[in-house]
LOTORMAR-591975 format. One record per residue (C-alpha): residue number from 1; residue in one letter; chain; x, y, z. Coordinates in pm, 1 decimal. Layout:
! residues N
+-----+----+----+----------+----------+----------+
:   i : aa : ch :        X :        Y :        Z :
+-----+----+----+----------+----------+----------+
: NUM :  a :  A :        X :        Y :        Z :
...
+-----+----+----+----------+----------+----------+
***
This chain:
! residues 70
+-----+----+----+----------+----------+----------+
:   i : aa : ch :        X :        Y :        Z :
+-----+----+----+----------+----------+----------+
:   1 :  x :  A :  -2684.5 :  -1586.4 :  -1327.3 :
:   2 :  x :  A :  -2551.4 :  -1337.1 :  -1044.8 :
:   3 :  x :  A :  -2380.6 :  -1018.1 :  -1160.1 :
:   4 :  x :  A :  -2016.4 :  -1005.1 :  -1034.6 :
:   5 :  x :  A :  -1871.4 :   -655.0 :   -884.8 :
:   6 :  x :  A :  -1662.3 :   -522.9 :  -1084.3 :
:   7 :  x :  A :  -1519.8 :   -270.3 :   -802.4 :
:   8 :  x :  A :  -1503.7 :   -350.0 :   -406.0 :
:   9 :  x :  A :  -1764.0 :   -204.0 :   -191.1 :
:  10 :  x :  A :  -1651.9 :    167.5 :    -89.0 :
:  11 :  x :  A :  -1577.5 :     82.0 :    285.0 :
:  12 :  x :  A :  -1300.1 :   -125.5 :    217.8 :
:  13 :  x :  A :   -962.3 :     28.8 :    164.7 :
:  14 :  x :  A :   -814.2 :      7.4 :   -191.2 :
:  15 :  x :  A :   -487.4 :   -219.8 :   -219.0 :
:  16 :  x :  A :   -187.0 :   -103.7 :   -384.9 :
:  17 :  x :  A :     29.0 :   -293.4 :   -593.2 :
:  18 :  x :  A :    398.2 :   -259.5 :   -541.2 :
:  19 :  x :  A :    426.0 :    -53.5 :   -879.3 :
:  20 :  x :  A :    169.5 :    148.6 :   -730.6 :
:  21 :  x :  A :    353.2 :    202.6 :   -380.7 :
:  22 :  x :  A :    714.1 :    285.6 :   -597.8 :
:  23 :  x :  A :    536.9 :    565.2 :   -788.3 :
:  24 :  x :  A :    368.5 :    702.7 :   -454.8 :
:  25 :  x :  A :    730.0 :    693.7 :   -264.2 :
:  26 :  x :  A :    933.8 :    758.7 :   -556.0 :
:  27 :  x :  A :   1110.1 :    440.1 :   -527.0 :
:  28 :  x :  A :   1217.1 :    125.3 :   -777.7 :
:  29 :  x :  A :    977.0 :   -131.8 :   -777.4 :
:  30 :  x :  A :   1233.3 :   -372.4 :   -612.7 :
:  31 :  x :  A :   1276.4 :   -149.3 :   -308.3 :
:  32 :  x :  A :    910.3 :   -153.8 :   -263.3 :
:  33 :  x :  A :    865.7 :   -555.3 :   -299.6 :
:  34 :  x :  A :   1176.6 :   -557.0 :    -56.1 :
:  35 :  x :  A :    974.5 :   -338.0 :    256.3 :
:  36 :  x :  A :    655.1 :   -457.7 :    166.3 :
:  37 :  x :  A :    856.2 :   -808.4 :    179.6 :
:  38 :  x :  A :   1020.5 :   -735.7 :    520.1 :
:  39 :  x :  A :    781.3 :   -578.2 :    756.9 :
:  40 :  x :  A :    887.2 :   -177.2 :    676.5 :
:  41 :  x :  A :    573.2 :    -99.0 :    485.7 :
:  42 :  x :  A :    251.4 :   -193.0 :    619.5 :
:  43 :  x :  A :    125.8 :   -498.7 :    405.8 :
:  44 :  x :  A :   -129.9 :   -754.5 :    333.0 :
:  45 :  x :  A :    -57.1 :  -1094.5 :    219.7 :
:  46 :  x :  A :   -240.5 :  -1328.7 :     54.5 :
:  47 :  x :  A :   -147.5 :  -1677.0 :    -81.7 :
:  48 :  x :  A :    140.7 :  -1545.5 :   -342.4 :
:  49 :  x :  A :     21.2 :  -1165.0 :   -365.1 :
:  50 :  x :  A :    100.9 :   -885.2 :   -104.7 :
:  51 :  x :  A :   -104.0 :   -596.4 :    -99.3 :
:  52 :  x :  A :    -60.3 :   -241.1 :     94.4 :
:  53 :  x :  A :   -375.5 :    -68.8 :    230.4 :
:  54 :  x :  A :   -392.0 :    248.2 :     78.1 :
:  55 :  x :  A :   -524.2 :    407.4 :    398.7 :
:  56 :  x :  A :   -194.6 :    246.7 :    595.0 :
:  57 :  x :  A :     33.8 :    375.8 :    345.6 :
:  58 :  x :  A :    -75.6 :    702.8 :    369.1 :
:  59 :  x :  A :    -88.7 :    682.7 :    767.0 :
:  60 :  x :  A :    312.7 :    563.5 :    713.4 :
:  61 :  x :  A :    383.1 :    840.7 :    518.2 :
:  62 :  x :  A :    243.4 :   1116.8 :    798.0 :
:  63 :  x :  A :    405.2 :    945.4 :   1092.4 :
:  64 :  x :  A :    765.9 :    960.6 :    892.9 :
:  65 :  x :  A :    726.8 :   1330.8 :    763.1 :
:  66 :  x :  A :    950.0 :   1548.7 :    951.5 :
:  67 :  x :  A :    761.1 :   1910.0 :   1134.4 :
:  68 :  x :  A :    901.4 :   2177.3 :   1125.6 :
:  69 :  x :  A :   1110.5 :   2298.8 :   1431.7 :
:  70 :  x :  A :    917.1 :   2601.9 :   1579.8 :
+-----+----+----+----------+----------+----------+
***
C-alpha cells in the first residue's frame, strides 16, 4: 500500500486559506473571500475552493507598499 504525503513537495508554493489571508492583511474574513472572489487578490480556484499563493500574496503586498519620498 503506497504511503500518502502528508505535506506538498517544497517547490510548490503554500496556499492560503481566506482566514489565513484576513490575519496576514488585517482584514475580516468576508473582505478577504470578497477580493479573493473578485479578481483584487491574486487567487487560485479549484472546483468550490479558492486558494491564494502565498508567494503572490506576498508579491501583492510589496507592489502596494508605499516608499518613502526621498
Amino acid at each position: 500500500m503506497p504511503r500518502t504525503q502528508k505535506h506538498p513537495p517544497a517547490n510548490l508554493p503554500r496556499l492560503l486559506r481566506a482566514g489565513e489571508v484576513a490575519k496576514v492583511l488585517r482584514i475580516s474574513r468576508a473582505l478577504a473571500y470578497k477580493w479573493m472572489k473578485t479578481g483584487v487578490l491574486p487567487a487560485l480556484r479549484h472546483a468550490r475552493y479558492t486558494r491564494v499563493p502565498e508567494d503572490a500574496l506576498e508579491r501583492w503586498i510589496t507592489q502596494r507598499t508605499s516608499k518613502p519620498a526621498a
